[in-house]
PALO-782364 format. One record per residue (C-alpha): x, y, z; residue number from 1; residue in one letter. Coordinates in Angstrom, 3 decimals, always signed. Each point is the difference from the previous one (the first is absolute). Layout:
# PALO-782364
+----------+----------+----------+-----+------+
!        X !        Y !        Z ! pos ! code !
+----------+----------+----------+-----+------+
!        X !        Y !        Z ! NUM !    a !
...
+----------+----------+----------+-----+------+
This chain:
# PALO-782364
+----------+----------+----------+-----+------+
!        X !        Y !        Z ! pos ! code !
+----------+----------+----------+-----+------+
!  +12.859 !   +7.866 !   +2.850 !   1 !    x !
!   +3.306 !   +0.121 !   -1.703 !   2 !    x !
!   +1.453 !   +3.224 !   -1.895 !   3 !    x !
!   -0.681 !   -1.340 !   -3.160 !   4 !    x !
!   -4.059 !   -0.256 !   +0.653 !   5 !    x !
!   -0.070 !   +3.281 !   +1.483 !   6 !    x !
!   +1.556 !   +1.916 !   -3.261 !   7 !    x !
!   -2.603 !   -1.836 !   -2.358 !   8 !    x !
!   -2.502 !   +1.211 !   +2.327 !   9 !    x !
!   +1.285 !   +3.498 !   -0.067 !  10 !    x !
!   +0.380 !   -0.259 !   -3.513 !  11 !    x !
!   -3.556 !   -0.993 !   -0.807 !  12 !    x !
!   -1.368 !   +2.916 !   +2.660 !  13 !    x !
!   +1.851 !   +2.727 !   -1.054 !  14 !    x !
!   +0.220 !   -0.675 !   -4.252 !  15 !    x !
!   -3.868 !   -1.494 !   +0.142 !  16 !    x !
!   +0.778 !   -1.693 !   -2.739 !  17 !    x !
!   -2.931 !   -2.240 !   -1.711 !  18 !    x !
!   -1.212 !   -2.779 !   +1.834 !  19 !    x !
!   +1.611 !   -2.556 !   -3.101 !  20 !    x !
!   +3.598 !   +1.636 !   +0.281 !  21 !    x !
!   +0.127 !   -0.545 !   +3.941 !  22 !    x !
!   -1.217 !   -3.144 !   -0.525 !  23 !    x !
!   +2.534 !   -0.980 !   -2.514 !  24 !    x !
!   +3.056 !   +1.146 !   +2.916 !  25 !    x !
!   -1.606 !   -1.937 !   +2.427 !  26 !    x !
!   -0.024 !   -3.278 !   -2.583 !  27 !    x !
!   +3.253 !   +0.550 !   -0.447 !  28 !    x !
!   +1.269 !   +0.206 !   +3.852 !  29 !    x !
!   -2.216 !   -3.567 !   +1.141 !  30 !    x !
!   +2.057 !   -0.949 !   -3.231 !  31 !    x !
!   +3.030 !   +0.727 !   +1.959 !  32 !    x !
!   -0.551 !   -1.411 !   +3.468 !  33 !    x !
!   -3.883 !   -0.811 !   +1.118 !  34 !    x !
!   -0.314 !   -3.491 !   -0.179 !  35 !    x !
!   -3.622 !   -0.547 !   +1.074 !  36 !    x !
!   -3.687 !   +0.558 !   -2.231 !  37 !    x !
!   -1.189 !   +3.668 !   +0.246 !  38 !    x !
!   -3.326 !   +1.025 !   -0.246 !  39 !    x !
!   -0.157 !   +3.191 !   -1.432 !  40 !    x !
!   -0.515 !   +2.280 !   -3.203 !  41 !    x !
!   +3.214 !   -1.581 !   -1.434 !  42 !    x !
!   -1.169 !   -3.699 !   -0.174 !  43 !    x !
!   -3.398 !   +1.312 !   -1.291 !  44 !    x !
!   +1.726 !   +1.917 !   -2.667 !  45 !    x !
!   +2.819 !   -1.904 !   -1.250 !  46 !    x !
!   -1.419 !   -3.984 !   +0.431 !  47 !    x !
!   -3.558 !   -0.438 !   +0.851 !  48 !    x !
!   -3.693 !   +1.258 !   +1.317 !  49 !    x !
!   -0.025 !   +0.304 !   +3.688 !  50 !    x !
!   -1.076 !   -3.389 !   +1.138 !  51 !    x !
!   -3.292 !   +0.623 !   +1.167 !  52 !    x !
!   -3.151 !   +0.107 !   -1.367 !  53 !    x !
!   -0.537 !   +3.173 !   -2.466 !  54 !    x !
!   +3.330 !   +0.345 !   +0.199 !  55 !    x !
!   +0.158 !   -0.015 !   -3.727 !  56 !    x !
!   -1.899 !   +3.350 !   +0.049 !  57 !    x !
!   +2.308 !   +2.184 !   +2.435 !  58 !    x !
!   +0.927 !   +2.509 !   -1.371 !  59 !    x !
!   +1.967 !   +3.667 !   +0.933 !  60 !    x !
!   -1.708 !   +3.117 !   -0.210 !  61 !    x !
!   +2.072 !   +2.897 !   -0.245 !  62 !    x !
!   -0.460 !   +3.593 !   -1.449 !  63 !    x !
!   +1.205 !   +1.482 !   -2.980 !  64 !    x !
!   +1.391 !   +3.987 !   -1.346 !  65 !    x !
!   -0.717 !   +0.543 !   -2.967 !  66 !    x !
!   +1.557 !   +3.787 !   +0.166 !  67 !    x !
!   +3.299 !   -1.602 !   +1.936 !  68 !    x !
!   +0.187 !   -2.630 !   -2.448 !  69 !    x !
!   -0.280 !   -2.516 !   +2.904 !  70 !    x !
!   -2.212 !   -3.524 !   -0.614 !  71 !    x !
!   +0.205 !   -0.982 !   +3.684 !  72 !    x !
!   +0.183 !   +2.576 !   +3.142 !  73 !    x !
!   -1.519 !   -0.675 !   +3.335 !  74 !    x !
!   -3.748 !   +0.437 !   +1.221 !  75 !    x !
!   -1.026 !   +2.758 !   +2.282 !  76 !    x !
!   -2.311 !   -1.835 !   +3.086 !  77 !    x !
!   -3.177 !   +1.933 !   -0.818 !  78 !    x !
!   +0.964 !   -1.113 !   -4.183 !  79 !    x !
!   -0.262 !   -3.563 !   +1.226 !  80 !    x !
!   -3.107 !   -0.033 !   +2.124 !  81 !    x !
!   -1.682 !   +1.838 !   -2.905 !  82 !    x !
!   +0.955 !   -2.566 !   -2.257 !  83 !    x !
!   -0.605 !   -2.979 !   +2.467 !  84 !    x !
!   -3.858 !   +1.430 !   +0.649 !  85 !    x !
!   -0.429 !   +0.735 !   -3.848 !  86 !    x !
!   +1.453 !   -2.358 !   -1.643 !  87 !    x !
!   -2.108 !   -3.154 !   -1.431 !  88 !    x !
!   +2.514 !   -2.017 !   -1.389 !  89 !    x !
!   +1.581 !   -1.345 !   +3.250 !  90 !    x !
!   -0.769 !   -2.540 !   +2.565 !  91 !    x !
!   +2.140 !   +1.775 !   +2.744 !  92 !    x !
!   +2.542 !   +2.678 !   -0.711 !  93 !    x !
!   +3.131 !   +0.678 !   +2.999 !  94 !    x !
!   +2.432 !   +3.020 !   +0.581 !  95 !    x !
!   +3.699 !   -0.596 !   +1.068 !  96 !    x !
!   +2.895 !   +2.230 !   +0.285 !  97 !    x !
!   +3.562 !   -0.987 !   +1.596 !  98 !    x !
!   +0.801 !   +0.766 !   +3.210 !  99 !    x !
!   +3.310 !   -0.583 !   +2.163 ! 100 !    x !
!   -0.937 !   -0.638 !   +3.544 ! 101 !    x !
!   +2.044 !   -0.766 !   +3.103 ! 102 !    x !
!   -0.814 !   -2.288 !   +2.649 ! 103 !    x !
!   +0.547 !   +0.055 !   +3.331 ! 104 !    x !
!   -1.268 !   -0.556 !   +3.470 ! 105 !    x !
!   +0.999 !   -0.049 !   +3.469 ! 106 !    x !
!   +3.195 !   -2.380 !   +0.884 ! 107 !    x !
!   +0.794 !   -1.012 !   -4.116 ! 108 !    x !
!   +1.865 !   +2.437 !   -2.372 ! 109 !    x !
!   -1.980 !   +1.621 !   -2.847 ! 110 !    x !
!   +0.637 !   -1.827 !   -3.473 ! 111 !    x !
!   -0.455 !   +2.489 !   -2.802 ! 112 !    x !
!   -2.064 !   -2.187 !   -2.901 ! 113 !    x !
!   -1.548 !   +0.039 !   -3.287 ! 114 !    x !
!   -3.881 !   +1.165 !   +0.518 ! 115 !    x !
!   -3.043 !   +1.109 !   -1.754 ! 116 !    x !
!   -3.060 !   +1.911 !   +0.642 ! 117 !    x !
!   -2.998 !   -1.875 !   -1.366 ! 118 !    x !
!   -3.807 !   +0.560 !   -0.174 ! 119 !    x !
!   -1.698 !   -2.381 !   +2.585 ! 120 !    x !
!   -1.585 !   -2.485 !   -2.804 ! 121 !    x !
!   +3.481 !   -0.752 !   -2.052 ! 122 !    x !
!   +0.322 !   -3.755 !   +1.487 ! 123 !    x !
!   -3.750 !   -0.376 !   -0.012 ! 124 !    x !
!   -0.016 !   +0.470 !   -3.159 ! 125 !    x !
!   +3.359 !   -2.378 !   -0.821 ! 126 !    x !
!   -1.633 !   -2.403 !   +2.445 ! 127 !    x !
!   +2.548 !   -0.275 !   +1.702 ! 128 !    x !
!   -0.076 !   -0.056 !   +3.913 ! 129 !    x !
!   +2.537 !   +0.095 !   +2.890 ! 130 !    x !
!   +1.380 !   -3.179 !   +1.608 ! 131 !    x !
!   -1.095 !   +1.066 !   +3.639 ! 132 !    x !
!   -1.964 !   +3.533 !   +0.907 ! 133 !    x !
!   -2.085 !   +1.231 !   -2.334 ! 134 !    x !
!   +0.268 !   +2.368 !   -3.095 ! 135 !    x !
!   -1.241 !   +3.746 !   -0.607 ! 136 !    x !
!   -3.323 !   +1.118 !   +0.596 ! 137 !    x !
!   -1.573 !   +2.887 !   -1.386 ! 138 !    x !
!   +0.206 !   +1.503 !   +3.608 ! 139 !    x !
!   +3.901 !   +0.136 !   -0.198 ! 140 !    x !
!   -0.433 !   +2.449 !   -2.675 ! 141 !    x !
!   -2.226 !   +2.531 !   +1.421 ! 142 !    x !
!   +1.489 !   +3.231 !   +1.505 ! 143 !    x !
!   +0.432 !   -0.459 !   +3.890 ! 144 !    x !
!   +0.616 !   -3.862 !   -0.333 ! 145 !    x !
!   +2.924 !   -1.688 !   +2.060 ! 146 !    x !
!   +2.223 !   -0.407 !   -2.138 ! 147 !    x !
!   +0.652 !   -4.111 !   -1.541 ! 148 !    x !
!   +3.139 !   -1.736 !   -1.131 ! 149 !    x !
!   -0.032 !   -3.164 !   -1.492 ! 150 !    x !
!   +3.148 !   -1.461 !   +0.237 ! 151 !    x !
!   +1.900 !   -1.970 !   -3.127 ! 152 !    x !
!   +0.897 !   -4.023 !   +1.171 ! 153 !    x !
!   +3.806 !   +0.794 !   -0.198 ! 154 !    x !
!   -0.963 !   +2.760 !   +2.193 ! 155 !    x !
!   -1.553 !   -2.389 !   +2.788 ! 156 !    x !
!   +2.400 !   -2.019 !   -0.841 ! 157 !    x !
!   +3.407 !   +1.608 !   +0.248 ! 158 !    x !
!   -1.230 !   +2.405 !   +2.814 ! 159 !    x !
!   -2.478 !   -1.659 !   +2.189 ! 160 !    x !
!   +0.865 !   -3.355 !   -0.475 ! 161 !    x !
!   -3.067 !   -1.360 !   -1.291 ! 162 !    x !
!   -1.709 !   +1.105 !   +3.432 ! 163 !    x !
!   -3.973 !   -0.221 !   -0.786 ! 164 !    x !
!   +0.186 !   +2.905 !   +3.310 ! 165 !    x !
!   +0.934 !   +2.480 !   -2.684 ! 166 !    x !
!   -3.903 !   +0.574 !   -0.951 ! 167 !    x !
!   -1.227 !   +2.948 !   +2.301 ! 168 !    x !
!   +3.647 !   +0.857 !   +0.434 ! 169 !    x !
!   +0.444 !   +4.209 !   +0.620 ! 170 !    x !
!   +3.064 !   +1.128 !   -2.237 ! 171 !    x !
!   +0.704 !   +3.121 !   -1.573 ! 172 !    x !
!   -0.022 !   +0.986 !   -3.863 ! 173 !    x !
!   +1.784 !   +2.800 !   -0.843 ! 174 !    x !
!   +0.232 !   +0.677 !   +3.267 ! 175 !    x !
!   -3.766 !   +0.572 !   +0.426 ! 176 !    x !
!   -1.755 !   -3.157 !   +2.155 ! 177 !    x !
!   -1.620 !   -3.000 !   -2.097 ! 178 !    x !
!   -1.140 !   -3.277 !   +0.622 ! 179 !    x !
!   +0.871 !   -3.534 !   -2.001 ! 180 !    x !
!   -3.166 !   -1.236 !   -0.927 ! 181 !    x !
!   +1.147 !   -3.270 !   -2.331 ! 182 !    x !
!   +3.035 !   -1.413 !   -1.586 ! 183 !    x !
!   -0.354 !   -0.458 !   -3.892 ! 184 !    x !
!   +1.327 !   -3.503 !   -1.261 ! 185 !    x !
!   +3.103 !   -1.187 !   -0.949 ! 186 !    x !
!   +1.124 !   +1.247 !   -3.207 ! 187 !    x !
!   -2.450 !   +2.643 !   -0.327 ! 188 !    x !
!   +1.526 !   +3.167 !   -1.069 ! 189 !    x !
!   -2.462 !   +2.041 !   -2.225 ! 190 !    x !
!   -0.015 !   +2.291 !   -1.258 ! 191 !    x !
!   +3.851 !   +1.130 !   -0.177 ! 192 !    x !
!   +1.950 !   -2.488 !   +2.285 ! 193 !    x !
!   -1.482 !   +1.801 !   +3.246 ! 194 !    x !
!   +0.245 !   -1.756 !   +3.697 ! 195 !    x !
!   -2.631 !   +2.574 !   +1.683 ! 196 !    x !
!   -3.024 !   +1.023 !   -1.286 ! 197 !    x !
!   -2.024 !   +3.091 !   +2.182 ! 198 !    x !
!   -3.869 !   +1.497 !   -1.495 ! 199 !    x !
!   -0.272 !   +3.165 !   -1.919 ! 200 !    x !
!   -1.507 !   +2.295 !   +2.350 ! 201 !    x !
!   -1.235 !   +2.918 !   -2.308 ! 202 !    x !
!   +0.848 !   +3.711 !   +1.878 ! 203 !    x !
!   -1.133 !   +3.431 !   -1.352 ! 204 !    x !
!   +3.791 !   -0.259 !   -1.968 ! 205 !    x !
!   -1.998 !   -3.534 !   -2.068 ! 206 !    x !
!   -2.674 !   +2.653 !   -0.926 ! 207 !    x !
!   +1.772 !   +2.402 !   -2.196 ! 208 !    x !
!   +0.198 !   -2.142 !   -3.294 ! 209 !    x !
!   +3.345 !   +1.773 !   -0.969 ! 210 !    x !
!   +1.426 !   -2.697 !   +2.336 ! 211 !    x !
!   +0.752 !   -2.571 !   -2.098 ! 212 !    x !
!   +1.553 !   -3.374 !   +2.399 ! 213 !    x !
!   -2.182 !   -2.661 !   -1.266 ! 214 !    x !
!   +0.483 !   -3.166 !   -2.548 ! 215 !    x !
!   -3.164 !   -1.917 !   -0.421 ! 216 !    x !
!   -0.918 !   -3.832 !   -0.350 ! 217 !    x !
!   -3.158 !   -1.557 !   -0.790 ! 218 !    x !
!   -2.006 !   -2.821 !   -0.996 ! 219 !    x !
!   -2.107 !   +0.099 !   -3.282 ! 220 !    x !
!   -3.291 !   -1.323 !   +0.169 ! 221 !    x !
!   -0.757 !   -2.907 !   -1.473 ! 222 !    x !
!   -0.571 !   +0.301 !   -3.963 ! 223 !    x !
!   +1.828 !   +3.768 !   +0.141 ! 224 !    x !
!   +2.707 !   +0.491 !   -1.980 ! 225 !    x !
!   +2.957 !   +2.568 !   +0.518 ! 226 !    x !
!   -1.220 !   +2.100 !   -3.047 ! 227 !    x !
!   -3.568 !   +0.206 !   +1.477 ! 228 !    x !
!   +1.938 !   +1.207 !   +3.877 ! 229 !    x !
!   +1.946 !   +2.241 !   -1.562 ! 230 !    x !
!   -2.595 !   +1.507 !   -2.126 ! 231 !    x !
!   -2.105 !   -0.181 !   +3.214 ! 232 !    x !
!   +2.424 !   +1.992 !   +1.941 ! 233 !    x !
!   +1.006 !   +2.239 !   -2.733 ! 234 !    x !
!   -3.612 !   +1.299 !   +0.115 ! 235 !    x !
!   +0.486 !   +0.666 !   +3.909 ! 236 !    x !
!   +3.063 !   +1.412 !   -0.646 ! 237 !    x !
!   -1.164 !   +2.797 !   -2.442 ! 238 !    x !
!   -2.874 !   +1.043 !   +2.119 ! 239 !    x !
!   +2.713 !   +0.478 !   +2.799 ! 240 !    x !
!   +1.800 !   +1.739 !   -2.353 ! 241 !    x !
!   -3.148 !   +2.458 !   -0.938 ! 242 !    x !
!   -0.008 !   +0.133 !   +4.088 ! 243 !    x !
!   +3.212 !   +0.686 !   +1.448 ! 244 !    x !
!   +1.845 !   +1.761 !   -3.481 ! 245 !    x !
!   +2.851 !   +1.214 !   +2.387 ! 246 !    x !
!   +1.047 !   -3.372 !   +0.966 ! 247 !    x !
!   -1.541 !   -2.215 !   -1.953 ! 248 !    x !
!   +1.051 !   +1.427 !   -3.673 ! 249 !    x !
!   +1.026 !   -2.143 !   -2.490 ! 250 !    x !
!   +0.100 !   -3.416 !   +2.080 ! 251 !    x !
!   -1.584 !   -2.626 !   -1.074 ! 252 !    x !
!   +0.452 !   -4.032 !   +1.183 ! 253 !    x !
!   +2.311 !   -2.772 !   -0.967 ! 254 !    x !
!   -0.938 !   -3.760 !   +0.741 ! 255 !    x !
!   +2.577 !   -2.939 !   -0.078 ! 256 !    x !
!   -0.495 !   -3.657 !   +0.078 ! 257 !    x !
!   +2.377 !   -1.805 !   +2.224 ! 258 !    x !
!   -0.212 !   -2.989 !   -2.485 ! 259 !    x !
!   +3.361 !   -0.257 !   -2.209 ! 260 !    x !
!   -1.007 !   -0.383 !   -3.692 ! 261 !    x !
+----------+----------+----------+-----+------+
């Protein structure tokens, strides 16, 4: 990790800018030196679908404040699992938020990377599975679970030498013990240029909906079109509204295509 990664990362974290603006720094860094095919919200935006099937109806779910005169701010965890059981507009709908993690273990220095916290079903649902190990599992998600890394291909790569021995391998995340449970292919960087991914495992703080960490991404059923998810999700969004006025107030939903027109 160079200087020059770590400040954009700062930057995003600490401005939370909208997800477009960060996207349109990182374009402009691969423009600069990263000469290989990234797999993240930037190519989806700027070029191209995600190439995969349905990936001409991902889409970002994020929500909106009317009162702050924000369109996109981020989703509290209890926000997106009401919208995710309510919703009928989407074939599967995933939680991420960005994370830095450290690695380390016993005998190799930690390496501080890019990371992200994501709900268990976001590569499921991109159908998109690791090289070697396996992916998430509802399991890693629930309170009490060990906690799961999988591991970015550069990763393996760069610190374990390609060595297949890295599945089952103790390390620590944050300082707290983990175990690498599959390496994600080459190239694949989504959704912001991260090399680790870990699960969101919801605590008491994931209950309070005035914590707001969360971008979403989903797949529209077949036939659905954004208009019909957002009016979908507007409708959940007003009854949590009527239901939680102190933190809910005046926020509604924004939906973006990641299809340049």
């Amino acid at each position: 990790m160079n200087w020059a990664q770590d400040l954009r990362f700062a930057f995003r974290m600490i401005r939370k800018n909208p997800w477009f603006s960060a996207a349109i720094v990182v374009t402009l860094a691969f423009g600069m030196g990263v000469n290989t095919t990234v797999f993240s919200l930037v190519n989806a935006v700027l070029f191209k679908p995600l190439p995969f099937q349905g990936g001409g109806r991902l889409v970002m779910v994020s929500a909106s404040n009317a009162s702050a005169g924000r369109d996109t701010v981020d989703v509290s965890y209890a926000d997106f699992r009401d919208f995710r059981q309510a919703s009928n507009s989407f074939e599967r709908l995933e939680a991420f938020t960005g994370e830095p993690i450290t690695l380390g273990e016993r005998g190799n220095p930690p390496d501080r990377y890019r990371g992200a916290r994501i709900s268990a079903g976001m590569f499921d649902m991109l159908r998109t599975n690791p090289v070697i190990g396996r992916g998430m599992q509802p399991g890693d998600e629930k309170p009490g679970a060990e906690p799961v890394v999988l591991i970015g291909y550069g990763v393996w790569k760069d610190r374990y030498g390609k060595d297949p021995g890295v599945i089952g391998r103790a390390v620590r995340a944050n300082d707290k013990p983990a175990v690498v449970i599959g390496v994600m292919p080459e190239g694949f960087k989504f959704p912001n240029n991260e090399d680790l991914w870990m699960a969101i495992v919801p605590d008491a703080a994931a209950e309070k909906r005035s914590t707001r960490d969360y971008r979403l991404i989903g797949i529209l059923k077949e036939g659905s079109s954004i208009a019909e998810a957002r009016a979908d999700l507007s409708v959940i969004a007003k009854r949590l509204e009527k239901e939680y006025p102190d933190t809910n107030k005046d926020h509604g939903v924004t939906i973006e295509t990641f299809i340049r027109r």
